[in-house]
N, C-alpha and C positions, 0 to 999 in steps of 0.2 A: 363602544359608545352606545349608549340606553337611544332606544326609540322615544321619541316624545308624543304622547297622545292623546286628544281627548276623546272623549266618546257619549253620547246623547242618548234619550230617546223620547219622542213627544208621541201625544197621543191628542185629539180633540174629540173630546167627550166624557172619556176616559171611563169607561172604555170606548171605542169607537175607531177611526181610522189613526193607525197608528204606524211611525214610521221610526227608525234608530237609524245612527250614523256614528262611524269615526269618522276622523280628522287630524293627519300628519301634516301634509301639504296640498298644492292643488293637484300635483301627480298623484299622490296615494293617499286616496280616501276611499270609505263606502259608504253604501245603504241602502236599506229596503225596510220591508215592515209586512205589515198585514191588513187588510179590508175593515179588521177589528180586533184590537188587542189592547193593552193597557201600557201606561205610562211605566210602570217598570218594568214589563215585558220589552218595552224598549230598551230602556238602559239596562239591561242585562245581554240583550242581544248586540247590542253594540261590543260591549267589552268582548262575548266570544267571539265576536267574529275577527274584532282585531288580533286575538291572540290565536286565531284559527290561520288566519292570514298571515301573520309572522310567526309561524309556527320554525319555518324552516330556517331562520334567520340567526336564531342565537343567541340573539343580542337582549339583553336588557328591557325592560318597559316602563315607562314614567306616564301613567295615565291619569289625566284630570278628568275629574269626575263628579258633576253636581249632586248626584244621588245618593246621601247617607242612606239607604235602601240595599243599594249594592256595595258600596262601601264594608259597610256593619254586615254583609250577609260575607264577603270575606274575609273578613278580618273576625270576626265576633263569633259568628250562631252558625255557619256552615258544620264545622265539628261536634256541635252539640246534635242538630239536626241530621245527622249521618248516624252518629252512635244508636239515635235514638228512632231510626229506621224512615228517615225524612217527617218526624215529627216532630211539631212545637213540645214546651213543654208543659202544655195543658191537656196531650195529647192528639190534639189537632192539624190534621195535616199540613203540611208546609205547602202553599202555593209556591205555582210556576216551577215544582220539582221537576220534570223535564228539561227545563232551563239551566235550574242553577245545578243538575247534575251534569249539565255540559259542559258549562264554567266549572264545577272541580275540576273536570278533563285535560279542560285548556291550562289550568292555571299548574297542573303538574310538571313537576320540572324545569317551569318558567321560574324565572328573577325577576319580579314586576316592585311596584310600586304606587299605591295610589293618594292620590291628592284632591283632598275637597275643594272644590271653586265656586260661589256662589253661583247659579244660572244669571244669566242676562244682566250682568254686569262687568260687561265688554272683555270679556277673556279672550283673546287674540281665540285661543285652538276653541275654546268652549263656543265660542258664538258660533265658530264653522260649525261646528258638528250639529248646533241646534238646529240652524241656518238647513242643511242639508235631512236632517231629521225630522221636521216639520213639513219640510217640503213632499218627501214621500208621501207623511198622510197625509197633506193637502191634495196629492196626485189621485192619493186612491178615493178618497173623497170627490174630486171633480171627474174621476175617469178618465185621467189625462194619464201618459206614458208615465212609467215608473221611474225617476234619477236614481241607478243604483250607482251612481260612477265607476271609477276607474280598479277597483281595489289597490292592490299591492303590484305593479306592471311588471312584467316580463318583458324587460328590456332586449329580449333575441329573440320574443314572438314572431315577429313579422316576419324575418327570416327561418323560423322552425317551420311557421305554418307554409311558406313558400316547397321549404320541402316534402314536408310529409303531403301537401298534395301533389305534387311532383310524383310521389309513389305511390299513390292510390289511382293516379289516374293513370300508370303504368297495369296493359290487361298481363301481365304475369311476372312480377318486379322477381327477383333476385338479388342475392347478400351483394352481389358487385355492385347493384343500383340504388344501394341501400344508403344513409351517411356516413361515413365514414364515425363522426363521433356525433354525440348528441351536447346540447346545452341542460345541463340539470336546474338554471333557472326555477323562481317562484314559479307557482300556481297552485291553488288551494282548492280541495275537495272535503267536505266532510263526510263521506259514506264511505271512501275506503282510507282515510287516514290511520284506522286503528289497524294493530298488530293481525296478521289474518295467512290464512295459507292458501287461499285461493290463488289459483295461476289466475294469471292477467285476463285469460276468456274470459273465467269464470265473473272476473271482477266485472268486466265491460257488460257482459250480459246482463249480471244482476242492475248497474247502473241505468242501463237503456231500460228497464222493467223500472225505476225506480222513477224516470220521465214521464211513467203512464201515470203513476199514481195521482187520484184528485187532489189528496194534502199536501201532496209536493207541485204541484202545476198550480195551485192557487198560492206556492208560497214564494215571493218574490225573489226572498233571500235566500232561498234552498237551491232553487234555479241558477240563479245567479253563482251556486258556487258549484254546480253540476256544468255550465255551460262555458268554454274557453270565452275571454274579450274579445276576441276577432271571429266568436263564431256566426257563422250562417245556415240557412236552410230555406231548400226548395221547397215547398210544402205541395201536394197533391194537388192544390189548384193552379201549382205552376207561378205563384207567388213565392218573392225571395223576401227572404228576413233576417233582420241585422238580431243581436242578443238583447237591448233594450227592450224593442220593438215586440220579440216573443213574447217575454215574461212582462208588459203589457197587458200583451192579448190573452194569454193564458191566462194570468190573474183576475181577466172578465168571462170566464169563458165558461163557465156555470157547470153543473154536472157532467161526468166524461167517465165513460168504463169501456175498456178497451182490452181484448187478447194479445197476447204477445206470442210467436211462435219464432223462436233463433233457425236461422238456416244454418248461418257459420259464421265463424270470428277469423279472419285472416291477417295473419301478422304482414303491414306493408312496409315496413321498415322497423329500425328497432324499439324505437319509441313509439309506434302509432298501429292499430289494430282497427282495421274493418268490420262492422257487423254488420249481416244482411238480415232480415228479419222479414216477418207478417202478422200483421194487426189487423185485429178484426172488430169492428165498429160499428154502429148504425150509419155508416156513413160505406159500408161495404169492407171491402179487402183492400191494404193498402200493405205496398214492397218497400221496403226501408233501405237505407245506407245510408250507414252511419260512421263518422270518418272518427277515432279515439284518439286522442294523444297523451301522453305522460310526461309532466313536469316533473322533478324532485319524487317521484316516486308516486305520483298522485294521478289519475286518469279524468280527461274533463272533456267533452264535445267538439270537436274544431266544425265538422259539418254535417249536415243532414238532407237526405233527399226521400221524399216520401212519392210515390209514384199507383195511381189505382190500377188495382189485378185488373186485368178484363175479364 
């Protein structure tokens, strides 16, 4: 059975605060955006991410779609613009090629389907998606917390994260304390979904470096798919923080350059990998731990505790 979807993206200014959104149901929707981006940087980011998010699933896509923009770049000019090394054919570069080189990515091996629906003219799924796409860049406009919703839920979350901290907070866990079987369940990451040979360290390590960086901590929807639903964190001033509430604050949080030093990655169960770390800031030396966990193959945040060196 095809997934049903639409998918958005507004922007006020255009360019200016800009926010994208799918929309399935009220359970499984997203969205995020940027401080400043453009109206079809939205609807392009919509589409990847829904197809980044049912990546694992399978099934079918049926997506409505107001934007002849993205429409026409897949169905039409995407093959032309690839042949001809992401360029128009006047020679002129192709905008938003970082983008729509993602969406080839996505769109491989999928069985989708797209449908033009006029905007704002009451389309059940369309109205959500504008509804909730607008809304972001009215957030980042008023500097109000970000709605990224719910994505795609991991209906075993609550009882995965129950375990794997269960064995993180065990000081020397062992395979007997470990779960017996894991839930392969959703959850989506884009920085290690692609084909790769890194062991799991490796992966979590590069990930936790991937948190420091400014383009990734200013981007709502990057965060949002590096960061488990249920995650939290201690932060060094001993303030706790839900996942909305971060990428937030991160997305106001203005220039940031930070060292990253791994101490060690310790496997605490099967799915789930510890990393302890030291970052080094204008803000001094701060001790990390960091709780990983592995959905379908994918590693996303479940928790964080930042603690300063003396």
């Amino acid at each position: 059975m095809a997934i049903v979807a639409a998918a958005d993206g507004s922007a006020l200014g255009n360019p200016g605060p800009a926010g994208w959104a799918w929309y399935v149901d009220d359970a499984h929707w997203s969205a995020g955006g940027w401080p400043h981006g453009t109206n079809n940087q939205g609807e392009l980011m919509a589409v990847i991410d829904l197809l980044e998010s049912t990546a694992h699933l399978g099934e079918d896509l049926h997506i409505f779609c107001d934007s002849q923009y993205v429409i026409n770049a897949v169905t039409k000019w995407m093959p032309g613009w690839k042949r001809k090394g992401w360029r128009k054919a006047d020679g002129a570069p192709v905008l938003n090629r970082e983008l729509l080189e993602r969406l080839d990515r996505g769109l491989a091996g999928r069985t989708y389907r797209f449908e033009w629906v006029k905007g704002h003219a009451g389309h059940e799924l369309n109205e959500a998606a504008d509804e909730r796409a607008r809304a972001v860049a009215l957030a980042y406009q008023k500097g109000d917390p970000i709605p990224i919703g719910p994505g795609w839920p991991d209906p075993a979350a609550a009882g995965r994260a129950e375990t794997v901290e269960a064995a993180a907070a065990a000081p020397e866990p062992t395979p007997a304390e470990a779960p017996a079987e894991q839930d392969t369940t959703v959850a989506f990451d884009l920085f290690d979904s692609l084909p790769t040979e890194e062991s799991d360290e490796e992966v979590v390590a590069r990930l936790e470096r991937e948190l420091l960086e400014p383009a990734v901590r200013s981007d709502a929807s990057r965060l949002a798919e590096l960061l488990h639903p249920s995650f939290e964190e201690i932060g060094r001033s001993g303030r706790l923080w839900g996942r909305d509430a971060l990428v937030s604050e991160l997305a106001d949080e203005g220039p940031f350059t930070a060292g990253l030093e791994v101490l060690g990655v310790d496997r605490v169960a099967p799915e789930a990998l510890l990393l302890t770390a030291r970052t080094t800031d204008d803000r001094g030396a701060t001790l990390r731990s960091s709780l990983w966990v592995r959905s379908s193959g994918r590693w996303r945040l479940r928790f964080h505790q930042g603690t300063p060196e003396a």
